[in-house]
N, C-alpha and C positions, 0 to 999 in steps of 0.2 A: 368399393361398394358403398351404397349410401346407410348412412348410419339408422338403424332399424330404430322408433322409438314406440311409447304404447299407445299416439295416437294412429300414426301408421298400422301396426299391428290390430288396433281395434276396427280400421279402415278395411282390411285385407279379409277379415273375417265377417264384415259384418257387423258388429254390435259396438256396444257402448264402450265408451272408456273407461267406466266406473265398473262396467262386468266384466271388461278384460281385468283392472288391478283387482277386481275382488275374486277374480278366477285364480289371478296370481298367486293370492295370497289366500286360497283355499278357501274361501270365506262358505260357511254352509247354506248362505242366499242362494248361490249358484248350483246348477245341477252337476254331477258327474262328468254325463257325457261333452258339457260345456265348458268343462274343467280342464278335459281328458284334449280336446279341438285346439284349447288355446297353450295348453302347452305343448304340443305336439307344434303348431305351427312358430310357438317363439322359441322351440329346438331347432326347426330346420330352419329359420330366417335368423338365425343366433341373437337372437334379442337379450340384452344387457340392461336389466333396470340401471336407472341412475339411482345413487345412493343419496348425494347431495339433492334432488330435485326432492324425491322422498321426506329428507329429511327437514326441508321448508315446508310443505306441505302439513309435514308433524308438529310443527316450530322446534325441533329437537336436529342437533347436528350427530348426537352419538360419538363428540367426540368432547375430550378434556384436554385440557393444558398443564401441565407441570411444570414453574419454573423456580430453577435451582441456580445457585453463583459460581456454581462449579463441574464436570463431569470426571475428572482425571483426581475423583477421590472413591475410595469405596462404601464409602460411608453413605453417599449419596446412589449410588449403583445399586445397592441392597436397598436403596429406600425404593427404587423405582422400580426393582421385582415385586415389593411389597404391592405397589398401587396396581402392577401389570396383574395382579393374581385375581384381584377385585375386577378391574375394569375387562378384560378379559370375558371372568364367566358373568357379567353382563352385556357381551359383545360392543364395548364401547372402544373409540380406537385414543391414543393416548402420544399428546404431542409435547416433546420437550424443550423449552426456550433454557441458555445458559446466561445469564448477565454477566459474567467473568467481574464479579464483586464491582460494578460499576452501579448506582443508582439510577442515573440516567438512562441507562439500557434498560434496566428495569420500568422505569416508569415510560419509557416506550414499547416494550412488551404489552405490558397489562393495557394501554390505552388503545394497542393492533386489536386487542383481545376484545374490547369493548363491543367490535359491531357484532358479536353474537356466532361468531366464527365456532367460537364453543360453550358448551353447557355447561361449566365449573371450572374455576381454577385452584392446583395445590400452590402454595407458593413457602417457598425458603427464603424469607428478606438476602438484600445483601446486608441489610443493614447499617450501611455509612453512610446515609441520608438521615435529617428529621421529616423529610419529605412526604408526607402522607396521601395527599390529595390523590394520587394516581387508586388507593383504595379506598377512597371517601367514595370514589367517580362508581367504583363495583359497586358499594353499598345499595347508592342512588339509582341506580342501573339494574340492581334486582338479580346481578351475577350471583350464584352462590361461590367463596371461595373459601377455604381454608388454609391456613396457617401450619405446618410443619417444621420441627427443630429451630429456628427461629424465625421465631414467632414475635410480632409487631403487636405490644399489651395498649400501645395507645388505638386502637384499632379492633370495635366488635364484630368480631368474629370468629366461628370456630378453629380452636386450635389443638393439634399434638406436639408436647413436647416431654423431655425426660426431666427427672428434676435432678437440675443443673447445682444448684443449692448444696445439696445432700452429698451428691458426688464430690464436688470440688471441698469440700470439709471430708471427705473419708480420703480425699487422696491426700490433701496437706497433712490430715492426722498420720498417715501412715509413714510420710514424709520424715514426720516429727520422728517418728518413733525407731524409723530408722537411725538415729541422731545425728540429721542434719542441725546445724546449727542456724546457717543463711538459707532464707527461703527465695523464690522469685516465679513469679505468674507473668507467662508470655501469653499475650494478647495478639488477637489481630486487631480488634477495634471497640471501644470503649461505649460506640453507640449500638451494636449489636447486645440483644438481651438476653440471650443463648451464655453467652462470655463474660460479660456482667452476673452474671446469677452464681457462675461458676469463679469468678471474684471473689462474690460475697461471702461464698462457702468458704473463699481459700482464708481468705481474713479474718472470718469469725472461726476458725481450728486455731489461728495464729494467736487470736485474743483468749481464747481460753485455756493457753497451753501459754499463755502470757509471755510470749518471745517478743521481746524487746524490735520494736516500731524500726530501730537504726540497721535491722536486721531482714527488714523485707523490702524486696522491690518489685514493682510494677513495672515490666517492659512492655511498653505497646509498640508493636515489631511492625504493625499495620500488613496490611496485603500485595504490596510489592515487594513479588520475593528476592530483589536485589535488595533494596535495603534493609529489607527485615533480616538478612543474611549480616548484612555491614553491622546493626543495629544490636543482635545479638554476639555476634563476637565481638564489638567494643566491653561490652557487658563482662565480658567472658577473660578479657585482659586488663587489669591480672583478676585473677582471679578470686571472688571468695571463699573464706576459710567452708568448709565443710558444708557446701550449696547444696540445697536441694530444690530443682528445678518441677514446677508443677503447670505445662504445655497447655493451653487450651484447645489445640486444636494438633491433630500429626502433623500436618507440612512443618508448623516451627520443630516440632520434636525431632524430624529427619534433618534438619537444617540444622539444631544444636550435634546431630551426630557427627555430623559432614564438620563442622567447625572445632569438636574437640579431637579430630584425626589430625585435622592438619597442623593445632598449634599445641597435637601432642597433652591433652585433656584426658585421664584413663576415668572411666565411667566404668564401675559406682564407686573405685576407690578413692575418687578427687570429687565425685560430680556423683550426683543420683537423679533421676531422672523418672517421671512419670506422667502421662498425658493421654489425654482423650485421643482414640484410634479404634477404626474398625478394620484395620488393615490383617488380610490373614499372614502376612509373614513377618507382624510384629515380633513372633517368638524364634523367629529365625535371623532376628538381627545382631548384630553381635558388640554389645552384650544382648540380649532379649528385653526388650522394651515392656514395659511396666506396664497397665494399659486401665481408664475406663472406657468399655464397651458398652455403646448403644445398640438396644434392641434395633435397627435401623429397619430390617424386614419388616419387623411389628409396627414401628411409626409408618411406613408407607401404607401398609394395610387399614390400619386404623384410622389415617387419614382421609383414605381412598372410601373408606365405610359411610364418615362423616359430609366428606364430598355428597357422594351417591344418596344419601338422605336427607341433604340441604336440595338438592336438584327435583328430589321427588316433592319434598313440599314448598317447592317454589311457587312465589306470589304469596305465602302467609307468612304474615308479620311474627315471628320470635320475640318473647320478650327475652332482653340483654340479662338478666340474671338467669336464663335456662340454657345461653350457650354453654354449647358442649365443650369441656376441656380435661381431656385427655391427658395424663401426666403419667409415663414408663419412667422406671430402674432401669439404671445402667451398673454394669458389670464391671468388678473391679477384677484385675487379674497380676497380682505380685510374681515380678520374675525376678532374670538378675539384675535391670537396670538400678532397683533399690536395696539390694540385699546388701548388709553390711557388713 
């Protein structure tokens, strides 16, 4: 059968094409009984608005982009209930691109992104580029996007992120207090600002609890999880006297666990252990992993908010000191990975 459309339909009955869609769409211009004609005949000829034709016509596609470096984490999984919950009860539909921690990939996402396919972008840098220009292009371009967990500070625009800072100093303190003597901050990468922040935090607990410089180390394990694997168990042989390991992110956390099984590492009596993780079966690890916890639900939501209100007043100029920047607590959870 041929595909029914609304100038056909407006052809079949009779009138205009502007009183069929405003019949369509209830409009009070129209009468009843003309209301009552045209939807009775695009029930029995099964007429299907297009959604896309619609939405050119609005300059509005009704849909957003999300893109994250990662899916097979949950931290990112709860962030994207968050934004479904917003985008949802405003019927907008919501598209996920993964860069699998590649820059490149990235800066050919956002530039697919560019012809207007969609009305906002959330984005989670991968962050192992200086590479900017792929968001210089949104700015110029009049995209609204936002910035979530990491967040790209050379780059105006709104962002949600936790403070990273805060956290990474309560978990090294805690660390301390355990009486670890050797400390160590596993990194994936040093030009991500998520990771860095939570550095800064780790090093400034280190310096005011004044633990000797010969005493910490910095692993950047990077994001290939074969050598971060190799990378951390060198580290790990032989061992330091009474470590206390402070994870920036879970995959290295699961990765130290996997490496003190095999070369016979007993955590927390040799090792203690504690790392950022949204994961729910942290407390079911064995020993039970130590954890700070991102609000991650609340960063999608909040993100999704700031989207949704950069979109509505698009085309007005924001001055850069009234970006919106959103800063969530994250949750510290003592189990047995640090107990002494």
């Amino acid at each position: 059968m041929e595909n029914m459309n609304i100038k056909k339909l407006a052809k079949e009955l009779n009138l205009s094409v502007s009183t069929v869609s405003k019949a369509l769409h209830d409009s009070y211009e129209i009468k009843a009984e003309t209301k009552e004609k045209v939807l009775a005949l695009a029930k029995q000829l099964n007429y299907q608005p297009n959604p896309f034709a619609s939405s050119l016509r609005r300059n509005s596609s009704k849909t957003i982009a999300v893109v994250i470096p990662e899916i097979a984490h949950n931290f990112f999984s709860l962030v994207i209930n968050g934004i479904e919950s917003i985008a949802e009860e405003l019927k907008y539909h919501v598209l996920i691109y993964i860069t699998h921690e590649i820059p490149e990939k990235e800066e050919q996402i956002i530039r697919h992104l560019l012809n207007g396919r969609v009305d906002g972008i959330l984005i989670s840098s991968s962050g192992t580029s200086n590479n900017n220009a792929h968001y210089h292009e949104l700015v110029q371009k009049g995209i609204p996007f936002v910035f979530f967990d990491r967040a790209n500070f050379d780059v105006d625009a709104p962002r949600v992120t936790t403070d990273d800072y805060q956290a990474g100093f309560q978990a090294t303190e805690h660390l301390i207090k355990s009486q670890c003597k050797h400390f160590a901050f596993l990194s994936l990468s040093n030009q991500m600002s998520a990771i860095n922040h939570r550095k800064d935090g780790f090093l400034a607990a280190l310096k005011q609890y004044q633990i000797e410089p010969s005493h910490v180390h910095i692993i950047e394990a990077g994001t290939d999880e074969t050598l971060s694997f190799q990378i951390i168990r060198d580290f790990l042989q032989p061992l330091p006297v009474s470590l206390g390991i402070f994870s920036s992110v879970e995959k290295l956390a699961i990765q130290t666990y996997h490496i003190c099984k095999e070369i016979d590492i007993m955590i927390p009596k040799q090792l203690k252990i504690i790392s950022f993780s949204n994961l729910p079966t942290a407390a079911l690890l064995n020993p039970a992993l130590s954890t700070l916890t991102q609000p991650a639900f609340s960063i999608g939501k909040e993100a999704a908010l700031l989207l949704f209100q950069s979109i509505k007043n698009k085309g007005k100029i924001q001055p850069i000191t009234t970006l919106p920047n959103v800063v969530l607590k994250s949750t510290l959870f003592i189990r047995e990975s640090t107990k002494m």
